[in-house]
Each structure stands twice: as structure tokens, then as C-alpha cells.
C-alpha positions in Angstrom: 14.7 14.7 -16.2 14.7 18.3 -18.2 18.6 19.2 -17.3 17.6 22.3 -19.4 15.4 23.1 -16.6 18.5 23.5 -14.2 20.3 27.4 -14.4 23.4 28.7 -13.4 22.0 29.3 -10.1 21.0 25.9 -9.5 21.5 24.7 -6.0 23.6 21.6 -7.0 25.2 20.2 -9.6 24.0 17.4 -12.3 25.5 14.1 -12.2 24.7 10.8 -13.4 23.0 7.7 -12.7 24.3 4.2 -12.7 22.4 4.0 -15.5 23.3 6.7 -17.3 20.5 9.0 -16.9 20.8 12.8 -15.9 20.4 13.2 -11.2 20.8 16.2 -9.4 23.5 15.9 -5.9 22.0 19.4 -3.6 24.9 21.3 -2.5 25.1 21.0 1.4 22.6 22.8 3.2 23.1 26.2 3.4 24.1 28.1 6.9 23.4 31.4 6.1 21.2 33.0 4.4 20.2 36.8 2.9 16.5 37.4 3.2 14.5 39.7 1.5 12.6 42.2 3.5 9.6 40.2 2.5 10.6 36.8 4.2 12.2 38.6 7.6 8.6 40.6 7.9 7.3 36.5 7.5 9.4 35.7 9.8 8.3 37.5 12.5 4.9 36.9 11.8 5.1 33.7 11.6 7.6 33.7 14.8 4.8 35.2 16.9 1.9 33.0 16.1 4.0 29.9 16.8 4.4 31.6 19.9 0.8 31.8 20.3 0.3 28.4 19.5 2.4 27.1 21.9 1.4 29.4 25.3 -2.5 28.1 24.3 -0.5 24.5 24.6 0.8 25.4 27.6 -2.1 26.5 29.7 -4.0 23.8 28.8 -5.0 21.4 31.8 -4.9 18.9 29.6 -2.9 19.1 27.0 -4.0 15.9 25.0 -7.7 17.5 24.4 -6.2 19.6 21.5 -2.8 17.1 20.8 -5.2 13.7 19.9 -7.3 15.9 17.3 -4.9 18.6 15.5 -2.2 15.5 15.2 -5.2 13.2 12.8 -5.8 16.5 11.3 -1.9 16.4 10.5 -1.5 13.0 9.6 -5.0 12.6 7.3 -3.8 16.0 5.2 0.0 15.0 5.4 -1.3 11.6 3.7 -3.4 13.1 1.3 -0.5 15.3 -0.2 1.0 12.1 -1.3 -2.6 10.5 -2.5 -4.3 8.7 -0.1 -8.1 9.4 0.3 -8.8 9.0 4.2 -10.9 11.3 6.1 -10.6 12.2 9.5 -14.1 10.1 10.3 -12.4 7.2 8.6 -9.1 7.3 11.2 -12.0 8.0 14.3 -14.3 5.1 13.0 -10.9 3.2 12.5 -9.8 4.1 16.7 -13.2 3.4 17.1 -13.2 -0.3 16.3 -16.3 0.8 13.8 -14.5 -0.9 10.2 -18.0 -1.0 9.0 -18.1 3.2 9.0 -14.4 3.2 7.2 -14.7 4.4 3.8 -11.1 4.3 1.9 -8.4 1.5 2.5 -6.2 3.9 3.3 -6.5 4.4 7.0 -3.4 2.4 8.1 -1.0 5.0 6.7 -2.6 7.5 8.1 -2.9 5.8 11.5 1.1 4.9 10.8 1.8 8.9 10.8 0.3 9.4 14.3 2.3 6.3 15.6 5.4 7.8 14.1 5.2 11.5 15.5 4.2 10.1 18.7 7.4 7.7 18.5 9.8 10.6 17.3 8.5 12.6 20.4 9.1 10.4 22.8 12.6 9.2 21.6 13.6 13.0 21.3 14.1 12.6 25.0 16.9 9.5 24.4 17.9 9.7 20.7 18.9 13.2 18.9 17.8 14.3 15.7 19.9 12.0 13.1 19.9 9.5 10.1 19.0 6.7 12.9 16.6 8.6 14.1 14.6 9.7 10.6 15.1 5.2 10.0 13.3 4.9 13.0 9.6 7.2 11.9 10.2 5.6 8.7 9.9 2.1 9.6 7.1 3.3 11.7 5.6 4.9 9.0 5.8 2.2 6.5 4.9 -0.9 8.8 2.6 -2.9 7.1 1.4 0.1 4.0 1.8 0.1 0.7 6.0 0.9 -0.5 6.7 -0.4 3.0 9.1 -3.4 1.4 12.1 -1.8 3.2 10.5 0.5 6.6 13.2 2.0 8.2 16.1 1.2 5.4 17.4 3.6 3.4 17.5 3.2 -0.4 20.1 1.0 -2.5 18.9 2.2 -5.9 17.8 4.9 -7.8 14.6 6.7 -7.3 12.7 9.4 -9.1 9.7 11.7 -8.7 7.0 11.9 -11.3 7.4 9.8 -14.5 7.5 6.7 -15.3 11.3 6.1 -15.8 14.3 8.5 -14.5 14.3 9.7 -18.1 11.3 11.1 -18.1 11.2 11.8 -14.1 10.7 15.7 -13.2 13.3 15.6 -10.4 16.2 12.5 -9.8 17.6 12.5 -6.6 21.3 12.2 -5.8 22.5 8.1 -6.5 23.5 6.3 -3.0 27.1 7.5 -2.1 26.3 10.8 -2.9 22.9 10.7 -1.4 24.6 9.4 1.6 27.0 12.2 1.5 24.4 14.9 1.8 22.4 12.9 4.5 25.4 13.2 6.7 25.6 16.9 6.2 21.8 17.6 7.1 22.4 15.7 10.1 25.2 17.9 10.9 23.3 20.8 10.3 20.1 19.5 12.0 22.4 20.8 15.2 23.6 23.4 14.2 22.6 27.2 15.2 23.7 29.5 12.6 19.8 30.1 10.9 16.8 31.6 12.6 15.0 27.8 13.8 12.0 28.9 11.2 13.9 29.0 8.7 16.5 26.6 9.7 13.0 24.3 9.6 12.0 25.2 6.2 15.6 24.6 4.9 15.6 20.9 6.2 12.1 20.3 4.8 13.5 21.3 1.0 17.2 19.7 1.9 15.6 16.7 2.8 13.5 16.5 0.1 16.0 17.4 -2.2 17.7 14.0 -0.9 15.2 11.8 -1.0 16.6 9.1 0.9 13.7 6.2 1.2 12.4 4.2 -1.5 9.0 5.7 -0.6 7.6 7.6 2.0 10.1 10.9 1.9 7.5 13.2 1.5 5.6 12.3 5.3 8.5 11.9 7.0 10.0 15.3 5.6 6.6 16.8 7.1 7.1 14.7 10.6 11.0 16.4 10.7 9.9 19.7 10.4 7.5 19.4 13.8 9.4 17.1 15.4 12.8 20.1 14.7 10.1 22.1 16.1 9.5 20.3 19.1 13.3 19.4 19.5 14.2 23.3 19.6 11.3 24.0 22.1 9.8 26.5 19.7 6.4 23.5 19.7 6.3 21.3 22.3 3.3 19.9 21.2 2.0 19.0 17.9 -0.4 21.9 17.9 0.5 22.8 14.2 -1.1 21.3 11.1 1.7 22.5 8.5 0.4 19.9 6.2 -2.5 22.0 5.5 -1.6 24.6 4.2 0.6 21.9 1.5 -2.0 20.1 0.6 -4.4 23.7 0.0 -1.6 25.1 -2.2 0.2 21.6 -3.7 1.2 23.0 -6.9 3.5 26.2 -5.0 4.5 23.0 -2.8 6.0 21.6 -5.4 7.1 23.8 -7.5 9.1 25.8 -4.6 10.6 22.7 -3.3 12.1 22.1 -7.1 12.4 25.7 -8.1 15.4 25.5 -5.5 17.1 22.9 -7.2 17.0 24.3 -10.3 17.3 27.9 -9.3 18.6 28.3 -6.1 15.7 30.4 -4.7 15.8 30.1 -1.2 14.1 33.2 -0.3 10.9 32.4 -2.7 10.6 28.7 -1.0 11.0 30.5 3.0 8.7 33.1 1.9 6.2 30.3 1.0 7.2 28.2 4.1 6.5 30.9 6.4 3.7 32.2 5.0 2.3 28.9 6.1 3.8 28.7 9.1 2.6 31.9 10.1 -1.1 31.0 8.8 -1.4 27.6 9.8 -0.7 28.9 13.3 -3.1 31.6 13.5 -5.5 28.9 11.9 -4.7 26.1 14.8 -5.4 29.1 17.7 -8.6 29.4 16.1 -9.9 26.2 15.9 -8.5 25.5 19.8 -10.2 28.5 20.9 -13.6 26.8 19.1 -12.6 23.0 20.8 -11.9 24.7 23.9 -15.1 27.4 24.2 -17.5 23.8 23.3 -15.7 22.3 26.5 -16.2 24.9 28.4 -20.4 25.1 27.2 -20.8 21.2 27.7 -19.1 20.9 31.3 -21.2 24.0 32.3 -24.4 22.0 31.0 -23.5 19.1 32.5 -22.0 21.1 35.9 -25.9 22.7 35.7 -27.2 19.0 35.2 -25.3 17.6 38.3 -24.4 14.9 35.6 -22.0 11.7 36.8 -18.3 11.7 36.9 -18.2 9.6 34.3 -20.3 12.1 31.8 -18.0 14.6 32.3 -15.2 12.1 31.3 -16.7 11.4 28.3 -17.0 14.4 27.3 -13.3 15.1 27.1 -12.5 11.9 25.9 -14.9 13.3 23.2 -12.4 15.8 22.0 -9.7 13.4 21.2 -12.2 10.8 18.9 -15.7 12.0 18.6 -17.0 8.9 17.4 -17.8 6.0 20.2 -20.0 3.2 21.1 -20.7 1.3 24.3 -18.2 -0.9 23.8 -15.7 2.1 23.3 -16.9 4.0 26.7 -16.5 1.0 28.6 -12.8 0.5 27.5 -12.2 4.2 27.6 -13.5 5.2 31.5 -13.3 1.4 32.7 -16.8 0.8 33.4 -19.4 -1.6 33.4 -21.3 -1.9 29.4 -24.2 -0.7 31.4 -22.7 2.2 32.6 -21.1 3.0 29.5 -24.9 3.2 27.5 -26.3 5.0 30.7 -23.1 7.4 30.1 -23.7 7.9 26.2 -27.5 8.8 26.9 -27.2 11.5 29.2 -24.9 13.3 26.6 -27.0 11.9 24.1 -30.0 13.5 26.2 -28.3 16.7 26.6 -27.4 17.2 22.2 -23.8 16.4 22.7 -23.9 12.9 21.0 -26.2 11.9 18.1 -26.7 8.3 17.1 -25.3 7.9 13.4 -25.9 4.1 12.1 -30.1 4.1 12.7 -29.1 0.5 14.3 -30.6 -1.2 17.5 -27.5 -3.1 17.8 -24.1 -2.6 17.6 -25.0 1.5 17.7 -22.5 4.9 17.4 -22.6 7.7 18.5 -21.0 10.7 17.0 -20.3 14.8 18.7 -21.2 16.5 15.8 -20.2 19.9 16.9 -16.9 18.5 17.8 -16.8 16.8 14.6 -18.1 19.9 12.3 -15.0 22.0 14.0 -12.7 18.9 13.5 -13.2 18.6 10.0 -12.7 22.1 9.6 -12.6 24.3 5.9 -10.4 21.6 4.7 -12.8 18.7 4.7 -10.1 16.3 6.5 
């Protein structure tokens, strides 16, 4: 690690390793802050389309039509910041039960995000935000993956990021008792009150970081924290909001702001950045759920017009949280007969909601390509 690299201003101090070699401890997380005119102006911006985001989440009749879709969206670009190549049609062919149609070997950790959110939601109502808590996503991010020797333990030796050895890491992370030592403090301050929540958020995103506390996997859950804070302080009570976007579109600022406030201190240029993508990624999610919902809306009128089955307009929705199926699927899906589940998929079929996609007899899917097309969105997840 370049100690040169770290100023005057840096937000820690330099230590040293068991072996010898240069780390960096964080100082504790800050509790207040001076922002530049430039990041309270984000803030409010980004303040009001979270706001946005959220009253679309609440007048939905059913919430899970827009939850299933923008948390894969989440997990597939979350996963890809730290290298893996799934696609979103890889983790729908994967639900699917269609292996065949699966393209990277990655799937797993990607399916392993949506398991953990979904696990930190729920146990928000029993368990507060805490060390035990970030244990539990980890082990059920790591179950099973690659790096997942220890899920859910936190690390006994020294890790690094980038390089090949500490020496010639870009960042070292705090050795255990001191990484311990700032732990504690962010979960002190995961309760406290004393920073806007925005940018309380983006402050335990680069604290956390800046601790590094796993072996692997720090990066996903540090993402999964910041919408499961979210959720916890009622600002985004559903995971409408794929941050993890807007990362993996501008990696290199990702980066270099997390490190730039280690070795600088420069709170207000990483919040600026955080909230610039808070603000856009919301304005981006309202979007696409006023695209999922208005293609809804079009296909229950058709169907409405076609005095199609109960079960077709099931489908349908069921659509919008995998748009991939077969019979098989449809049967398990609306508990019905294999027969019923074919007769199902051809009137949509019939109607240009559902396309066959493998140019098989047997063993045939069926894909929603206009809900895919808006699914896979400008970032080709």
C-alpha cells in the first residue's frame, strides 16, 4: 500500500500489520458533517425522489409486481461490481428451473443476494441493525459461492484490496482488534440520529467499507446495508431502489471516492457522488415502474376485452416477477393441472404476451419480451 498516497487530511491513521506491512484504522464514523451547498441541493433532490419511489411502492396493490424484478436487477448489477458475469435472464432461467438457458456459473451468488435482502428484511422486524445482524446476510450471501470458506464469520487475518500481496495492495484494511474496534462504533452509530438518514447512509457504505470486515464478500453486503438502513429508517420500505446501478455505470468514481476518503478525508466529494445516485437511481426506478406498471395495465385490459380465464390474468402478473416460464412452471405457480398450465401459456401466447424462445416441441419456454426488454433496461442486466 502507497502510504505516500495518505495526506494530512486523511481520515485515519496508518498502522501496521502483523506482518509488518503498512494498514489504515478509519477514524470512527463521523456525526456531523459540513456540506457544501453542492451536496445539501443533492440532498434534497435526491430526498424527494426517494420519496417518489416509495409512495409508487405504496399504492401498489401488489407490491411484489415491482419488489421480485427491481431486487434481481439489484442483486445481478451488485454482483457484477465485484466480477461476476450473470445476466438477469440467467437468474429468471435459473428460478425457472431452465439450467439449460443459464449462460455464466455465476448465478448462485447472485441468487444468494436476493436471499440475503429478503432475510435482512424480514429479521429487521426481530433483530436491529448490528454486527450479528451484517454475520447473518453474510453467511447468506456466501452459502455455498466462491470465498464462502467462513459465511457469516468475521475475519481472523489480514485482508487487502487490489494486489497481489498487502505490499502491493491499493487499500489495507484495519488488522482484527482494531478492525473490531471500528465495527463496534458503526454499529453504535447505525442508531444513532445526528446526520440527515441520506447521508447517514452514504457514510456507513464508505465506513463500512473502509473496515472491511469479511474475508470476502464486503463489497455486496455494504450495498445490502445501505437499503436495508433504508428500509430500517422507513425512508424505503421496499427494495424499489437499484443503487447498485449507478456503481457499477460509474466503478472507477466508485472507487476512487470510497478511497479518496481514506486518504483525504473528503466526505463531501464521496456524498456528492452518493447522492447524486441516489437521487438518479430513483428517478430512474419511477421510470421503469411507471413502464412495468402502464404494460399491466395494457395486458389485463386485453385480456378484460378477451374475457380471458382467471388463471390468464394470474399469469400475467406472475409475469412481472420472472418473465421466463414453462408448463411445468405455470403449474407450480397458479396450482393447476399441466394441461391447464399449456392452455394458460397459449392464450397469452395467442394474445403477443409470451413468445416461445427454445424452437423445441418438448420441454418448451416461454419468455414476455416486453417485460423482459423493460427489465433489462439501458444497463444490459
Amino acid at each position: 500500500m502507497d502510504t505516500a498516497s495518505f495526506t494530512q487530511g486523511a481520515w485515519g491513521e496508518l498502522t501496521r500489520t502483523l506482518d509488518g506491512d503498512p494498514a489504515f484504522v478509519p477514524f470512527p464514523a463521523p456525526r456531523t458533517l459540513e456540506l457544501s451547498a453542492g451536496a445539501i441541493g443533492l440532498l434534497d433532490e435526491a430526498s424527494h425522489g426517494l420519496g417518489l419511489l416509495a409512495g409508487i411502492g405504496r399504492r401498489l396493490p401488489n407490491p411484489h409486481l415491482l419488489i421480485a424484478p427491481y431486487l434481481r436487477r439489484e442483486a445481478v448489477l451488485s454482483s457484477r461490481i465485484e466480477g461476476t458475469q450473470t445476466s438477469l435472464s440467467d437468474v429468471y432461467a435459473s428460478e425457472a428451473d431452465q439450467l439449460s438457458l443459464i449462460a455464466a456459473p455465476d448465478v448462485a451468488e447472485v441468487r444468494n443476494y436476493v436471499s440475503a435482502y429478503e432475510h435482512g428484511l424480514e429479521r429487521l422486524a426481530t433483530l436491529p441493525l448490528s454486527i450479528r445482524f451484517l454475520q447473518e446476510l453474510h453467511e447468506r450471501l456466501l452459502a455455498g459461492v466462491r470465498g464462502g470458506v467462513r459465511p457469516g464469520r468475521l475475519r481472523t487475518s489480514q485482508n487487502w484490496i487490489g494486489g497481489a500481496t498487502a505490499r502491493d495492495a491499493v487499500y489495507v484494511p484495519p488488522p482484527g482488534e482494531q478492525m473490531r474496534e471500528r465495527l463496534d462504533d458503526l454499529e453504535r452509530f447505525l442508531h444513532e440520529r445526528t446526520l440527515p438518514p441520506l447521508v447517514q447512509a452514504g457514510v456507513i457504505h464508505c465506513q463500512f467499507e473502509a473496515i472491511h470486515p469479511f474475508d470476502d464478500g464486503n463489497g455486496r453486503v455494504g450495498r445490502l446495508l445501505v437499503l436495508l438502513f433504508l428500509a430500517d429508517r422507513g425512508l424505503l420500505p421496499q427494495p424499489l431502489l437499484y443503487l447498485s446501478a449507478f456503481f457499477e455505470r460509474t466503478r472507477g468514481a466508485y472507487y476512487d471516492g470510497l478511497l479518496r476518503v481514506s486518504t483525504h478525508g473528503d466526505w463531501d466529494s464521496w456524498l456528492r457522488y452518493f447522492l447524486e445516485g441516489v437521487r438518479a437511481q430513483a428517478h430512474e426506478s419511477a421510470e421503469l415502474g411507471e413502464r412495468l406498471l402502464g404494460l399491466q395495465s395494457r395486458y389485463r385490459e386485453l385480456l378484460q376485452r378477451d374475457r380471458a380465464t382467471a388463471n390468464a390474468f394470474a399469469l400475467v402478473d406472475k409475469l412481472f416477477e420472472n418473465p421466463i416460464v414453462s408448463a411445468a412452471t405455470v403449474a407450480r405457480q397458479l396450482g393447476v393441472s399441466a394441461p391447464t398450465a399449456r392452455a394458460t401459456i397459449r392464450a397469452l401466447e395467442e394474445r403477443g404476451i409470451l413468445r416461445e424462445i427454445t424452437g423445441r416441441r418438448w420441454g418448451m419456454v416461454f419468455r414476455a419480451e416486453e417485460i423482459f426488454d423493460v427489465l433489462q433496461g439501458s444497463e444490459g442486466a
